[in-house]
C-alpha positions as CSV (number, residue, x, y, z in Angstrom):
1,X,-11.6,100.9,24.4
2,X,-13.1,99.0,21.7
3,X,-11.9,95.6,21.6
4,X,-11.1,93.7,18.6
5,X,-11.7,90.4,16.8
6,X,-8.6,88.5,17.6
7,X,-8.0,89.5,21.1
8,X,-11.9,88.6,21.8
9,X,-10.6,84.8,19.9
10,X,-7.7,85.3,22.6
11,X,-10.4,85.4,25.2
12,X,-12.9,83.0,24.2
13,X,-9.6,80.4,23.2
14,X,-8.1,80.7,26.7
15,X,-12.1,80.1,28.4
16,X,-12.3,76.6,26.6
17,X,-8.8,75.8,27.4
18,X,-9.6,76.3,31.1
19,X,-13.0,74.6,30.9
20,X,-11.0,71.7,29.3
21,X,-8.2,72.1,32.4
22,X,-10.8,71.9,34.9
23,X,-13.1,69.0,33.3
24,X,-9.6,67.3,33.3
25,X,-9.2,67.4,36.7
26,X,-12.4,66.1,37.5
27,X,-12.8,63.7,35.3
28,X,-8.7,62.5,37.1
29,X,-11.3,62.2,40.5
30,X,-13.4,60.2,39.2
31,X,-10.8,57.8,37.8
32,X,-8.6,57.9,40.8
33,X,-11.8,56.3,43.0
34,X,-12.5,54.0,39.8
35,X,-8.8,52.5,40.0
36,X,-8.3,52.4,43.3
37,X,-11.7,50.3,44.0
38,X,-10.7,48.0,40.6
39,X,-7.3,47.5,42.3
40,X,-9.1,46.9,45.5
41,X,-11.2,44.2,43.6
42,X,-8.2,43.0,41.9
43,X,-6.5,41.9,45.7
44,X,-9.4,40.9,46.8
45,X,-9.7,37.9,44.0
46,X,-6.3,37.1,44.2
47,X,-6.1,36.7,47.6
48,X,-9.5,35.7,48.7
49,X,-10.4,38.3,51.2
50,X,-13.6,39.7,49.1
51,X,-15.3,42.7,49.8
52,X,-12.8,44.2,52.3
53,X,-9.9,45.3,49.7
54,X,-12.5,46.8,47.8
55,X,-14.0,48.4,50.2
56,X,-10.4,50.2,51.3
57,X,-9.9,51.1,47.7
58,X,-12.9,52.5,47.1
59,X,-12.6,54.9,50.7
60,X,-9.0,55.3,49.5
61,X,-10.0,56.4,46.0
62,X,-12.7,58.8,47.5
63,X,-10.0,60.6,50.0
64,X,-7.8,61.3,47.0
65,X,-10.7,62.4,45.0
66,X,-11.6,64.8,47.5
67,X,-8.4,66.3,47.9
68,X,-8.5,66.9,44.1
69,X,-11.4,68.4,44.2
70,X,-10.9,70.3,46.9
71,X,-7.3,71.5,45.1
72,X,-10.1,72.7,42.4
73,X,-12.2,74.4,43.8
74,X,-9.4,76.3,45.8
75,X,-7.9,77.1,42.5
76,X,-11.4,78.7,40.9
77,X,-11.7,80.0,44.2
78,X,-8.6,82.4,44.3
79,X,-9.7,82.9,40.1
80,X,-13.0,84.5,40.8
81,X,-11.7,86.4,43.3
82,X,-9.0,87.9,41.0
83,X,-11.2,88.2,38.5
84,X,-13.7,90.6,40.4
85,X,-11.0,92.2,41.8
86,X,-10.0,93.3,38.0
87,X,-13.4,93.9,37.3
88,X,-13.3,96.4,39.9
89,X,-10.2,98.1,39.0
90,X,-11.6,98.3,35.7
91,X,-14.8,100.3,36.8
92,X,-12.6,102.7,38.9
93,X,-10.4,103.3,36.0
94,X,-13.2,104.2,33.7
95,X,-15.0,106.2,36.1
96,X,-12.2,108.6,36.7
């Protein structure tokens, strides 16, 4: 089946919107250890108690950037695998 120009824009369109979805949520990671360690810094001047605020916002930050991440990477996961498994199909269709 030849494929033409606008479902091949279809394609390419929906690729960047997905790179754009996932640089998004990695881009949240880093933010969410960024805040969390600012807001960390932020009790520890008003209170007094330097570096040990911080230092929980930062590990707190870092917890909830790896669960992100890992809800990522899950996500890509289950995407390449449905992908090759089309990919497949696709071959045993045009074989027969």
């Amino acid at each position: 089946m030849v494929e033409d120009s606008a479902s091949r824009r279809r394609r390419r369109t929906a690729a960047m919107a997905q790179a754009y979805r996932d640089s998004h949520e990695i881009m949240s990671a880093a933010m969410s250890i960024a805040i969390f360690a600012g807001g960390g810094y932020w009790l520890d001047t008003r209170y007094g108690w330097k570096p040990a605020l911080t230092i929980c916002g930062a590990c707190l930050g870092c917890v909830m950037a790896a669960f992100s991440l890992r809800r990522l990477l899950v996500r890509l996961d289950e995407q390449s695998r449905r992908d090759r498994g089309q990919q497949a199909d696709n071959r045993e269709t045009h074989q027969e």
